[in-house]
Structure formats: structure tokens, C-alpha cells
N, C-alpha and C positions, 0 to 999 in steps of 0.2 A: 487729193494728196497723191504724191505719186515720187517717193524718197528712192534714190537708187543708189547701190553699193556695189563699188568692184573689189571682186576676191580671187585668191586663185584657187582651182581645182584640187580632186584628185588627180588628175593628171598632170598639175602644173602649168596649164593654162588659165589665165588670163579671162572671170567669167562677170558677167553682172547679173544683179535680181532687183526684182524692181517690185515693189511691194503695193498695192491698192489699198485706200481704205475708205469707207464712208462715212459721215459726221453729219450730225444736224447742225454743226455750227457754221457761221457765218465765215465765208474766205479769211477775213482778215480775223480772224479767230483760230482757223485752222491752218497754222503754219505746217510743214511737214516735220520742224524740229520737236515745235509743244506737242503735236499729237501720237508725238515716237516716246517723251518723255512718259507721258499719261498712260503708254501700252507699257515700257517699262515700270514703272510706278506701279501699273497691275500684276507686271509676273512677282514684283519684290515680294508681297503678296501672298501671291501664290507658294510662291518657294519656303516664306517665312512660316506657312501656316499650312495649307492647305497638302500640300506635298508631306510635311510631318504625320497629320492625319492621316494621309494614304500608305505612307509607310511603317511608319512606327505604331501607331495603332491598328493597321490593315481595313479604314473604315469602309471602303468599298468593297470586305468581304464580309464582314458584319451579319450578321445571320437575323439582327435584331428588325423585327419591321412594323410590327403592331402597336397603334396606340403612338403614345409621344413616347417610345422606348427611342425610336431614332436619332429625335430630336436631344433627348435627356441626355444619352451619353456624349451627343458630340459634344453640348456644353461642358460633359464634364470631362470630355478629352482637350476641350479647349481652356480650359480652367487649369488643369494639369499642364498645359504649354506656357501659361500664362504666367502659372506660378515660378517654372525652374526658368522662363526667361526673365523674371523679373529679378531673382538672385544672380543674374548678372554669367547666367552657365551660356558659351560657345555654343555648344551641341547640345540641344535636349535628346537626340535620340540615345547618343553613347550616356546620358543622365539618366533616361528612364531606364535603358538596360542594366545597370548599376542597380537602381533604385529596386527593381524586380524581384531582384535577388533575394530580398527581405524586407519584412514588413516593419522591423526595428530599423534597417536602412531610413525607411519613409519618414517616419516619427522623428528622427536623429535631423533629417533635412531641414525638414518644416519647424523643428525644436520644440519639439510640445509634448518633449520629457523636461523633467526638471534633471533628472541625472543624466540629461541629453549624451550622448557620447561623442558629440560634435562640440562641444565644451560650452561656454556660460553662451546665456544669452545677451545679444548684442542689443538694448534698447536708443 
């Protein structure tokens, strides 16, 4: 595979890059277009999930290391992304900074008050 792209600089010239990759698949399996898709497909990915983890929870400063303590919370930082994208929120990170704030915030979100302050619940 061997895609190449003309861009211009900071200088305003005129440059090209030319990207290498390697694949066990078969030629006619490795187009330069499906295999550009497949690397996109992974950052969406990354950006959707993995980049929130690093930022909004800061898990690469995590001090946690022993045991499946590691493991345990990132499920449950991923269950946490899980849940505010599934209500349909843009931004979980400006959601969990909200959410932060209070722990009746939390309860009001999820609605598991009956005098929810987020008003009735939706069944």
C-alpha cells in the first residue's frame, strides 16, 4: 500500500506524504482506499472512547495498580461513557463535569429518585 496526498505547507508550498503500511491480506484485498478506511474506523474509536478515558478520567495517571483494581475501574469508567452516551448527550466530558458537581446531579440523571428533579420518568 502506498496512498499519497498533496498538501500545502507552512510555508505555502506545494508538499506530498506518502504513507506505508503492512497487511497480511491478500493484494486484491488490500486496496489503499479500504485499508485507509479500516485505519480511520480505528482512530473513530479511539477519539470516541479511549481519548475520553485519558482525558476526562486522566486514566494514564491513575495511581490504581494492584490486583484487577486497573481493570475494575476502567470498566467502570467505561460504563459511565456508556451510560451518558446512550442518553443521547454530545459531550460526555462537559456531562461528567456537570454531573461532579453533585451527587443528587447523578441520581436526577440516571432517575432513580421517584421525586427525581429531572421530572417523571420516561417508560
Amino acid at each position: 500500500m502506498r496512498p499519497s496526498r498533496a498538501k500545502v505547507g507552512t510555508t505555502g508550498a506545494l508538499s506530498s506524504e506518502i504513507a506505508y503500511g503492512i497487511t497480511s491480506r491478500p493484494p486484491q484485498q488490500a486496496h489503499p482506499q479500504r485499508l485507509l478506511k479500516v485505519n480511520r474506523g480505528h482512530w473513530v474509536i479511539e477519539n470516541s472512547c479511549h481519548y475520553i478515558l485519558d482525558w476526562t478520567f486522566e486514566e494514564d495517571r491513575s495511581r490504581i495498580r494492584i490486583g484487577y483494581g486497573p481493570e475494575n475501574m476502567t470498566r467502570l469508567r467505561r460504563f459511565a461513557i456508556g451510560v451518558i452516551k446512550s442518553k443521547g448527550e454530545k459531550n460526555v466530558t462537559q456531562t461528567m463535569r456537570r454531573l461532579t458537581r453533585s451527587l443528587r446531579l447523578v441520581f436526577d440523571y440516571l432517575r432513580m429518585t421517584e421525586n427525581s428533579a429531572a421530572g417523571p420518568r420516561r417508560n
